[in-house]
C-alpha positions in Angstrom: 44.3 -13.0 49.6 40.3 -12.9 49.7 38.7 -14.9 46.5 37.0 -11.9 45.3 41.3 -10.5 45.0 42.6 -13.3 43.4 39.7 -13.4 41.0 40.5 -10.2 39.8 44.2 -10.8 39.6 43.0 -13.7 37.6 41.3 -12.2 35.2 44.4 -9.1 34.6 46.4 -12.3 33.6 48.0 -10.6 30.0 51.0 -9.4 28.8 51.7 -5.8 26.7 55.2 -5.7 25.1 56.4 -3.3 22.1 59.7 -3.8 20.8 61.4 -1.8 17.7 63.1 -4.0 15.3 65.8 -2.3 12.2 64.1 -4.3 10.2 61.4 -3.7 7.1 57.8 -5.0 8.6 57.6 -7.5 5.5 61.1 -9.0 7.1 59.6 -9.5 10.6 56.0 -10.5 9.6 58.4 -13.3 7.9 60.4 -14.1 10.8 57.1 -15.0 12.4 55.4 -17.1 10.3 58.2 -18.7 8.1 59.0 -21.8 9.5 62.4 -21.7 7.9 63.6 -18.0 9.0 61.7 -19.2 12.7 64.0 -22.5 12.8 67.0 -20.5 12.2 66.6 -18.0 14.5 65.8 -20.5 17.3 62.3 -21.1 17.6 62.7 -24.7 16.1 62.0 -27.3 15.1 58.6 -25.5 13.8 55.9 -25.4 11.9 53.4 -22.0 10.8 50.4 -22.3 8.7 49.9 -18.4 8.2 46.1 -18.5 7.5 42.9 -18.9 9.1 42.4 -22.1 10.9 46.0 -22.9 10.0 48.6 -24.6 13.0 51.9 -24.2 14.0 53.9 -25.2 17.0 57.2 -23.7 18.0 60.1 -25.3 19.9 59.1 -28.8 18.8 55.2 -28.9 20.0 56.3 -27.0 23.4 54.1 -23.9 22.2 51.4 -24.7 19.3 47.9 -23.5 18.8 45.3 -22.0 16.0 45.7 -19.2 13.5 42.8 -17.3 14.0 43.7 -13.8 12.1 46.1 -13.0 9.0 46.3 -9.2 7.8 49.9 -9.8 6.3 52.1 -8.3 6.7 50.8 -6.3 9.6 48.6 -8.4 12.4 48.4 -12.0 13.3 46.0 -13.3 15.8 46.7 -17.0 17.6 45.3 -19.1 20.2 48.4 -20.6 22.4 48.8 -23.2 24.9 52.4 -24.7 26.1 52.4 -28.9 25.8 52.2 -28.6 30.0 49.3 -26.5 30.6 46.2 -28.6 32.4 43.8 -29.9 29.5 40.7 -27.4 31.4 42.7 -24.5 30.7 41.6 -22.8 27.6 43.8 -21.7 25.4 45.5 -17.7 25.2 44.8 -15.8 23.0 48.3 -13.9 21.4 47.5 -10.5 18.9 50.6 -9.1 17.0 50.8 -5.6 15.1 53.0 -4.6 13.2 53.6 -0.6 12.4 56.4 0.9 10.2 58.3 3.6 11.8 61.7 5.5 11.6 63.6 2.9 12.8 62.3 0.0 11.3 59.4 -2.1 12.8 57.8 -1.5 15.7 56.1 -4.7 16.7 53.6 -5.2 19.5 52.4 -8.0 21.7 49.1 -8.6 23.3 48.7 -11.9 24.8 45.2 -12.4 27.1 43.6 -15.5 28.4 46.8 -17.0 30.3 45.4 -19.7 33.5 46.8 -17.4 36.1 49.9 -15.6 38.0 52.6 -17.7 37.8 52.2 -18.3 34.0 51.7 -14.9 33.1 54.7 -14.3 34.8 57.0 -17.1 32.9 55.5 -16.0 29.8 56.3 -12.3 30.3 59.6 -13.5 30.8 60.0 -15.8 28.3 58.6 -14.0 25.2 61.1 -11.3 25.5 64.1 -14.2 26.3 63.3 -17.0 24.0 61.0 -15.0 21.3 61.4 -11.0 21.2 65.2 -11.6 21.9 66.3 -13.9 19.8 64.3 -12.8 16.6 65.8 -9.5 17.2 69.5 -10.6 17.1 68.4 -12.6 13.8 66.9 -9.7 11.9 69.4 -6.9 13.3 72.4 -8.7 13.0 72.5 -12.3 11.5 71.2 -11.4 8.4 73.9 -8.2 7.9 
């Protein structure tokens, strides 16, 4: 692959998901950035400080960055970086919307900024296995 290529395939390094959840958007906004309801539903041991300049880390300090935006009950913005990555890699930047419809929730993921191919790839994989998924089951069926 020439430089110029890979460069650009650099730099397209993000992830798009949308997911509908039956649940209210006050319930998933929750489910986010409650450590408590995140613990239970898997995401644990955790910590979320849902304001500006607040912290968090998921999965015991194997995820954990910066809040950076709080419109609550419908946005949150996050810098992210996994306990692994190389210290010069910045950190990813992670948007989530939230948007009442029919159904429930429809809750959409933007994440940008990830240090290349193979860990956009894992990440794409992983938010819908160990995040999406998981939070899902809680909310739709757990809770009933």
């Amino acid at each position: 692959m020439a430089l110029l290529d890979r460069a650009k395939e650099e730099v397209r390094a993000e992830i798009y998901e949308v997911e509908v959840i039956r649940a209210s958007v006050r319930e998933v906004f929750e489910a986010m950035t409650n450590a408590r309801i995140i613990d239970e539903w898997g995401a644990g041991p955790s910590r979320f400080q849902a304001r500006p300049g607040g912290k968090f880390f998921l999965w015991d300090g194997e995820m954990f960055g910066m809040v950076c935006e709080v419109q609550a009950p419908v946005r949150i913005v996050y810098t992210l970086r996994e306990h692994w990555w190389d210290p010069d890699w910045k950190d990813s930047m992670v948007c989530w919307t939230l948007k009442e419809v029919d159904r429930g929730t429809e809750l959409t993921l933007s994440h940008s900024g990830l240090p290349g191919r193979k860990v956009r790839e894992a990440h794409r994989d992983g938010w819908g296995e160990y995040f999406l998924g998981p939070m899902k089951a809680y909310l739709e069926y757990s809770r009933s």
